[in-house]
N, C-alpha and C positions, 0 to 999 in steps of 0.2 A: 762829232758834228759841230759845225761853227754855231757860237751862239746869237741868238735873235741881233741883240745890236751889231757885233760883225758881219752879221747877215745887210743888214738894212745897209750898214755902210758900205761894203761889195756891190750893194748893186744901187748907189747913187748917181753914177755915170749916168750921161745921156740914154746912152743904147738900153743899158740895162733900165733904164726907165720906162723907156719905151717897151722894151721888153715883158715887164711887169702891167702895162697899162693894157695892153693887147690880150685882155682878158674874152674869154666865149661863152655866153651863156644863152640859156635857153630857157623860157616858163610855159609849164602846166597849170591852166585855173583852171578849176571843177565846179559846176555851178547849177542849181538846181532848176528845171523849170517849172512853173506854179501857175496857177490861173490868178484872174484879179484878186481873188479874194483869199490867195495866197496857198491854197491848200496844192500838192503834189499832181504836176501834169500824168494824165494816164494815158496819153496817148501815144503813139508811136514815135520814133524820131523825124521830124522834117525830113519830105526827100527833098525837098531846097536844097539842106545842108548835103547832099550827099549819102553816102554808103557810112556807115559809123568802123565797119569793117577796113575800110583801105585808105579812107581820108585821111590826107597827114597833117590837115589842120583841126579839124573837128572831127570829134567822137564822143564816144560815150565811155562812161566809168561802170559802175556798178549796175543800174537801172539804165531803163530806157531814158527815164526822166533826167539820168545827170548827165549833162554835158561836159566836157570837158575842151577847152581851147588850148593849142599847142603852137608855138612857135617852132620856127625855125632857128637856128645859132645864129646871134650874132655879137659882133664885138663892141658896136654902139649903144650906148642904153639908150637912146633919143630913140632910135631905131625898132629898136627889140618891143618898147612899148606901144609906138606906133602901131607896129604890127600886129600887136594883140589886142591893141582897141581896134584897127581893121576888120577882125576877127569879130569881136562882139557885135560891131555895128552893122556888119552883114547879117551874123546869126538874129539880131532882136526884129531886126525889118522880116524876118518869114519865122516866126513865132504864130503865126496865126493868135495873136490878142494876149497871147502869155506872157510873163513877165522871170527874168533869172532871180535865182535866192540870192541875195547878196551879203551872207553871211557863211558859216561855219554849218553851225547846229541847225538841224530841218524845224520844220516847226508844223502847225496845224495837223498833225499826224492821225488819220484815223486807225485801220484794221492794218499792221505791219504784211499783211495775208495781202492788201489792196496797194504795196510796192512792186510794181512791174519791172521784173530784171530786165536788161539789156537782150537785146534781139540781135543777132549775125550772121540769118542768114541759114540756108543749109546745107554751105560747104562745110568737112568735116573738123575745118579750122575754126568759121564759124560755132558749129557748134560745141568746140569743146570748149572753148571765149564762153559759151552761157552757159554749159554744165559748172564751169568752176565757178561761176557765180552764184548757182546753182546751192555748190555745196558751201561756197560763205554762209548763206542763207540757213542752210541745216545746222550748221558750225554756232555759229554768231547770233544768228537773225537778219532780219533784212535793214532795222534803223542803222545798226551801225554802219553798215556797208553807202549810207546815204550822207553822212558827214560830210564836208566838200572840205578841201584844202589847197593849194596852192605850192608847187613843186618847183624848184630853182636849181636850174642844171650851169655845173660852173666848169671849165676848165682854164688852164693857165696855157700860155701860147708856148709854141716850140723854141720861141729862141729865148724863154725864162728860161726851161728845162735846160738848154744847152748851158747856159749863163750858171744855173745850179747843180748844172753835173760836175761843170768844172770848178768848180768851188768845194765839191767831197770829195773825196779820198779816191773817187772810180774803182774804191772797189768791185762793183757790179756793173753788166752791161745798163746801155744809155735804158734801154725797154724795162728791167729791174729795178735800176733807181727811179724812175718815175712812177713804176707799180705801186714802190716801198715807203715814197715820198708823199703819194697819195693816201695811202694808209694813214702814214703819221699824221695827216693832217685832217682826217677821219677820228682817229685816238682824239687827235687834241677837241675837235669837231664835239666829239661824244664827251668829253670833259665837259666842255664850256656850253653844249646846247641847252640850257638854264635860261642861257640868255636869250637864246629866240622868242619862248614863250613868254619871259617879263617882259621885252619892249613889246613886239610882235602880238601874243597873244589876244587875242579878239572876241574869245568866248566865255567873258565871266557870267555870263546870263543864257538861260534858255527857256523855252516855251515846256509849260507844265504838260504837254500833250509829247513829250518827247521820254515822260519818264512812263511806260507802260507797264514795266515789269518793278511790282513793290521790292525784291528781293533787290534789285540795285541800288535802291532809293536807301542807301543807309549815309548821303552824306546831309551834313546839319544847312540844310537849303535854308536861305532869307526868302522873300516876296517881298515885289516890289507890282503896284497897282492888285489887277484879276488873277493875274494868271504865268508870273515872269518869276523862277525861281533865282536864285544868285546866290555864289557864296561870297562873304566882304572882302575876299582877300583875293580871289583864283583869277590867273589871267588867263588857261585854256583851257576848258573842261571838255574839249573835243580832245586831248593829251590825257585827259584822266581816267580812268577805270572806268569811265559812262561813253568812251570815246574809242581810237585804236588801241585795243589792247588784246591779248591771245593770252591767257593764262596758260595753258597748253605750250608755247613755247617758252614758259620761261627756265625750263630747265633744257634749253639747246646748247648754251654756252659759245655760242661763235664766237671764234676768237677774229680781234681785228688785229691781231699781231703781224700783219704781214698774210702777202696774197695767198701763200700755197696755206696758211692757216684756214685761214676765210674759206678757202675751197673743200678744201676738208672735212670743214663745218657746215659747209652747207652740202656737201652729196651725203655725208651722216646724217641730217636731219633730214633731206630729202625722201630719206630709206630708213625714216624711223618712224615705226605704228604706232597708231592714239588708241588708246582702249576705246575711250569716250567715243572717238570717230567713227570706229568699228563698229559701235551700237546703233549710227543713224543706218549702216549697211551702204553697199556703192551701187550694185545694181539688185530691186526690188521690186518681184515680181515684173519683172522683166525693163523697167525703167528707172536710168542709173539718177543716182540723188548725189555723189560727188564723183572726184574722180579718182579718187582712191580711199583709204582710210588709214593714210601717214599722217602726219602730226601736220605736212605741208603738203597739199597737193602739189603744187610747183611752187616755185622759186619766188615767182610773186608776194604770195602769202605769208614771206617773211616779213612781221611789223618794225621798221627801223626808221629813226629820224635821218638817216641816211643812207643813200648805198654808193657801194664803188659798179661802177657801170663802165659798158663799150657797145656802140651800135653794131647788132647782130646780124647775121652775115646768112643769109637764106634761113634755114629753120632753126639756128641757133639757140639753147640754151642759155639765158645770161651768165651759167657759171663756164658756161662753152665760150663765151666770147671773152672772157676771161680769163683761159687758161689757155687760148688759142694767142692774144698779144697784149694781154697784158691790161693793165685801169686806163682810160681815157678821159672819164670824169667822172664828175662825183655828182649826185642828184640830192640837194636838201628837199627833207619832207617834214620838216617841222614848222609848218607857218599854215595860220589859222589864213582866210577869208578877210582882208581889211576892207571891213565895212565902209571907209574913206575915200575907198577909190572905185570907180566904175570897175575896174578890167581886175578888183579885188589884189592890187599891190603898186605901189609911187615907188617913183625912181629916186626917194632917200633910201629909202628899204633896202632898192638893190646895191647904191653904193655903201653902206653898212655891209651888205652882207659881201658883197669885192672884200672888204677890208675883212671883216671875221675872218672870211676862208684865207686870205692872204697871210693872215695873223697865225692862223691852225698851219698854216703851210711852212712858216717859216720858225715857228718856236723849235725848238728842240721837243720829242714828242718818246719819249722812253715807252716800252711795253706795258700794259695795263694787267693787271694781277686779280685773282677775286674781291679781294678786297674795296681797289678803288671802281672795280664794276659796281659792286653797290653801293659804294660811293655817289657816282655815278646815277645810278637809277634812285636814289635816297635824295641827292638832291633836284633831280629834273621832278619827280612826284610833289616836294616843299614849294619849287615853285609854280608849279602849274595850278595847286589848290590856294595855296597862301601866297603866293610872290609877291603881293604888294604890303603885307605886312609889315607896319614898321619893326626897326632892327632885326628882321630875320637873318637865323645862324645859318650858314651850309657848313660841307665841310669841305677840305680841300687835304690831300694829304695827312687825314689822319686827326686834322686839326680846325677847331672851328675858327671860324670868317665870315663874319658881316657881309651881307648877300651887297651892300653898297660899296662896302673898300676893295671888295675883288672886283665889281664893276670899274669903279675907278682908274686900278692896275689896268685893266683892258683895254681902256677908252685911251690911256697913257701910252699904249702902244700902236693901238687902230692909228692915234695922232701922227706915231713916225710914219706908217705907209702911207696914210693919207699926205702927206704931204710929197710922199715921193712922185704919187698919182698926178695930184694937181701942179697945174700949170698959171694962167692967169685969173684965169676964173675962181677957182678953189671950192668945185664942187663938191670935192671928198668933204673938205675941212668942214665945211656949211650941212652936209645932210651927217656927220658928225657930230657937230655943236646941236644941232636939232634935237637928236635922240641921249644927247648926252645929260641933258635937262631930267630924261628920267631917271638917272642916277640916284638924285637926292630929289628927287617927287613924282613918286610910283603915280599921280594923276596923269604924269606928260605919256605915260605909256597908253599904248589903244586898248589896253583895257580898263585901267584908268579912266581914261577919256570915257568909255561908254557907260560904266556905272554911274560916273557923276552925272551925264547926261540925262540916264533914266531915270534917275533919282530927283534932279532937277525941276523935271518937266513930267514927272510923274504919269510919264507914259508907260506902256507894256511896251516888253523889248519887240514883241510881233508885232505890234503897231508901227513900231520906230522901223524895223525892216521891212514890211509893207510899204511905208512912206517913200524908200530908200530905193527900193525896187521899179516903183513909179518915175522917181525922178529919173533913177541912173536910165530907164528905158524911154525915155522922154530925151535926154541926152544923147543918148548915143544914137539913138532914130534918127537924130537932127545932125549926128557927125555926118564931114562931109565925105561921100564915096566917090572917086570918079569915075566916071565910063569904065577906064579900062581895068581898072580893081575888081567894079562891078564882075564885068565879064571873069576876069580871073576866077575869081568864089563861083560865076555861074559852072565855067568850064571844068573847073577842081570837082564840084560837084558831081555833075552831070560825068566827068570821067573815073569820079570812083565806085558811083553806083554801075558804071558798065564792065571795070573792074570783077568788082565782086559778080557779078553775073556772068563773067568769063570763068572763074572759079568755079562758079558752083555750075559751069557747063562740063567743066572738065571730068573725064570719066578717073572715078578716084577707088579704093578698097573700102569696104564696113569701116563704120565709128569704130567700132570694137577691134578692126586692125587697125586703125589708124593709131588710136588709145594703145594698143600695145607695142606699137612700133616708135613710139614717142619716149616712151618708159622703156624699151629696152637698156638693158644698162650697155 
C-alpha cells in the first residue's frame, strides 16, 4: 500500500479533490425528554411526532422517554445541520411543556423500576424492538440503557473509491477493496478513538442521583456545589465502566481484520450462551424477559465505538447486509451530547471528524494483534477517566508517548487533508486551528470547558443543564419553520403512525414463531 504522503499527493488533482470532498454523512442525536423541573418524562411518545416504529426521522431509543433525531445523507454539512435543527424545532413545538436533556448523563433519577422502555406497537416486529429492550434492562439495568449520544454516519463518495482502487495493486474486486479499505480505517479508527473522547468528551461530571448502585461507585469522585460528582481529569464517563460497557463481551474477540473476520465474529458471538444470562431465564412463567440467553441477543447489543454497516434490504440482518454486498459505511459511536449546541453537535466537530476518518482511511492500517487490542482498550480507558491530565503517557506500539506529541503528529496530518478539502474559504483549516488549541490546553477541550465553568460559577452541573435545556427550548421554539416543512413533519407523521397500523392489521404467526423464524440459523 502507498504510503499516507503519496496518498495525499495522488490525489491533489482537481477531480480527485473533488472526489475526496464529496463526502456523506448522516447524524443520530438521542435526547432525553424531562419535565421543567428536569426529572424523566413518563409519558408516552407524542403522536404529533408520529409512530416511533416507521418514522425515519424521529424515534425512540431505549425508553419511551428517549428520543432520538435522524437525518437523512447528505453531502453538505450546511445542509445536513439544518436538517436536524429542522427536526428539533418541530419535535420541541409538541412536547406538551417538556423540555430535551441536553446532555450525556440522565440526571434527577428516581426508582430505575420508574424508566418506561420504549413502546412499538403489537405488530410482532414491534414487539420484539421492546422485548430486546426488555432484556437490556434484566442484563444491564435500565440507567444505563438512558445515557444519550450522538452517532456520525460517514461514507466517502464512489469516484474517491474508483480514484483509490486505481491507485492499489487491484488485487481484489472494486466491492473487496472497499469492504477492506473500510476496515482499515476502522483498525486505524480504533487505534486513534482516544481522540474523540479528549476533545469531544462532554461528560466529566454527573448528577449524584445517577450513582444508585454503591457496588459501582468505586471511582475517587470530586463534588462540586450539592450534589455534582466529577473526576479532575475524565472527559467521558458515559465511555467509562459507569457508562456503555458489557463485561460479558469482553471476551468476544471480534476481530476487525477484514470483513469475512468480522463476520465470523460475530455469528460466533451471536450463538454464544451467557451463564449469567441464562439465570435471568427468557421465557418465565409464561412471559418472556429477553430474547434469548447468548451473550448477544442480536447484533445490536454489540458495544463498539464503531461499526461497519450497510442499509438493510427487507428483514435483513446487519451481518446479512454485509455479507450480501459488502461495507457501505461506517457509523462513529463515540461522541458524548455537546452541551454547546442545541441539535447536541457544530459543524467544527463534523469537519474534524471529515478529516479523522479521512486520515484512518488513508494511513496505512496493518492488522491488529492481541497485543495492540489492549493496547487499544488501555489507552481509550486513561483517557476517558484522566485525558486531561497534564503529561499523560499512552502507549503506541509497544512504547510510551505523551498523549500531547501524538496529538500533535495527527493534527500535522488532519493539516494535509484539510487543505486538500478547502477551497477559498478554508473551513477545514479554521474548524482545525479551533480544536487544535486543545493540544497543549486540555481546558479548550468541552470537557474542559465544562469543568472550569462549574467550578467557576459554582453551580451543580443539574442546574447548569436545567438552564441549558430552557434556553436551547426557548430557541429553537422560536426557529423559523415554514408552511411547508410544517406540513412535511405533519404528513411524515400522520403517515407513519398509519404505517404502523397497516402492520399491525396484517394477519401475521405467534411471537414465538415469528422469534423462531428470526433465529433460525
Amino acid at each position: 500500500m502507498k504510503s499516507f504522503n503519496e496518498l495525499v499527493g495522488k490525489l491533489s488533482d482537481p477531480a480527485s479533490r473533488q472526489a475526496l470532498k464529496s463526502m456523506q454523512r448522516g447524524i443520530e442525536r438521542e435526547a432525553l425528554r424531562i419535565d421543567k423541573s428536569g426529572h424523566l418524562a413518563q409519558d408516552k411518545h407524542p403522536k404529533e411526532l408520529g409512530s416511533a416504529l416507521t418514522h425515519s426521522r424521529i424515534t425512540t431509543d431505549y425508553s419511551e422517554s428517549l428520543l432520538e433525531f435522524i437525518t437523512p445523507v447528505f453531502e453538505d454539512i450546511d445542509e445536513l445541520v439544518e436538517d436536524l435543527t429542522l427536526t428539533h424545532a418541530y419535535s420541541v413545538r409538541h412536547l406538551n411543556g417538556q423540555r430535551l436533556w441536553p446532555v450525556s448523563m440522565p440526571c434527577y433519577l428516581g426508582d430505575a423500576g420508574d424508566i418506561p422502555i420504549a413502546d412499538y406497537g403489537s405488530s410482532n416486529t414491534g414487539q420484539m424492538k421492546r422485548l430486546y429492550r426488555k432484556g437490556l434492562t434484566y442484563r444491564y439495568g435500565a440507567q444505563m440503557q438512558i445515557i444519550s449520544g450522538v452517532h456520525f454516519n460517514f461514507s466517502v463518495s464512489d469516484q474517491l473509491w474508483d480514484r483509490l482502487y486505481a491507485l492499489s495493486d487491484q488485487s481484489l474486486s472494486l466491492e473487496d477493496f472497499i469492504s477492506e479499505s473500510y476496515f482499515g480505517l476502522i483498525r486505524n479508527y480504533r487505534r486513534l478513538v482516544w481522540v474523540l473522547p479528549y476533545l469531544f468528551g462532554a461528560s466529566p461530571a454527573l448528577c449524584s442521583t445517577f450513582i444508585q448502585d454503591p457496588k459501582t461507585n468505586n471511582f475517587p469522585f470530586e463534588v462540586i456545589g450539592n450534589g455534582t460528582l466529577y473526576l479532575p481529569y475524565a472527559t467521558s464517563l458515559r465511555m467509562s465502566d459507569l457508562g456503555y460497557t458489557n463485561q460479558e463481551q469482553d471476551n468476544l474477540n471480534i476481530s476487525y481484520n477484514g470483513l469475512a473476520c468480522y463476520l465470523d465474529g460475530m455469528k460466533s458471538a451471536i450463538n454464544m450462551p451467557s451463564a449469567n444470562f441464562a439465570k435471568i431465564g427468557v421465557k418465565v412463567d409464561g412471559e418472556y424477559r429477553q430474547l434469548n440467553a447468548n451473550i448477544l441477543q442480536i447484533e445490536n447489543e454489540f458495544y463498539s465505538p464503531i461499526r461497519a454497516k450497510r442499509v438493510a434490504k427487507g428483514n435483513e440482518k446487519p451481518s446479512e447486509s454485509l455479507a450480501r454486498a459488502g461495507v457501505e459505511y461506517i457509523e462513529v459511536r463515540a461522541l458524548d451530547v455537546n452541551p454547546y449546541s442545541s441539535v447536541g453537535i457544530e459543524k467544527s466537530q463534523i469537519r474534524f471528524l471529515d478529516l479523522f476518518l479521512l486520515n484512518c482511511l488513508l494511513q496505512p492500517s496493518p492488522a491488529t494483534d492481541a497485543a495492540e487490542e489492549a493496547e487499544i482498550s488501555a489507552n481509550l480507558s486513561s483517557v476517558v477517566l484522566e485525558g486531561r491530565k497534564p503529561g499523560l503517557m499512552l502507549t503506541r506500539g509497544g512504547e510510551e508517548v505523551s498523549l500531547s506529541s501524538w496529538l500533535a503528529s495527527l493534527f500535522a496530518s488532519l493539516k494535509e487533508i484539510a487543505k486538500l478539502l478547502d477551497d477559498e474559504q478554508s473551513d477545514y483549516q479554521v474548524a482545525l486551528a479551533k480544536w487544535h488549541k486543545a493540544v497543549d490546553n486540555p481546558d479548550e477541550t468541552l470537557s474542559g470547558q465544562i469543568i472550569k465553568g462549574l467550578k467557576e460559577e459554582q453551580i451543580d452541573h443539574s442546574d447548569w443543564v436545567l438552564q441549558l435545556a430552557e434556553e436551547y427550548h426557548q430557541q429553537l421554539k422560536a426557529y423559523p419553520l415554514s408552511d411547508a416543512v410544517n406540513q412535511r413533519y405533519e404528513q411524515d407523521a400522520k403517515a407513519s403512525l398509519e404505517k404502523q397500523a397497516a402492520i399491525e392489521a396484517e394477519v401475521s404467526v405467534s411471537f414465538d414463531e415469528f422469534l423462531a423464524d428470526y433465529f433460525k440459523v
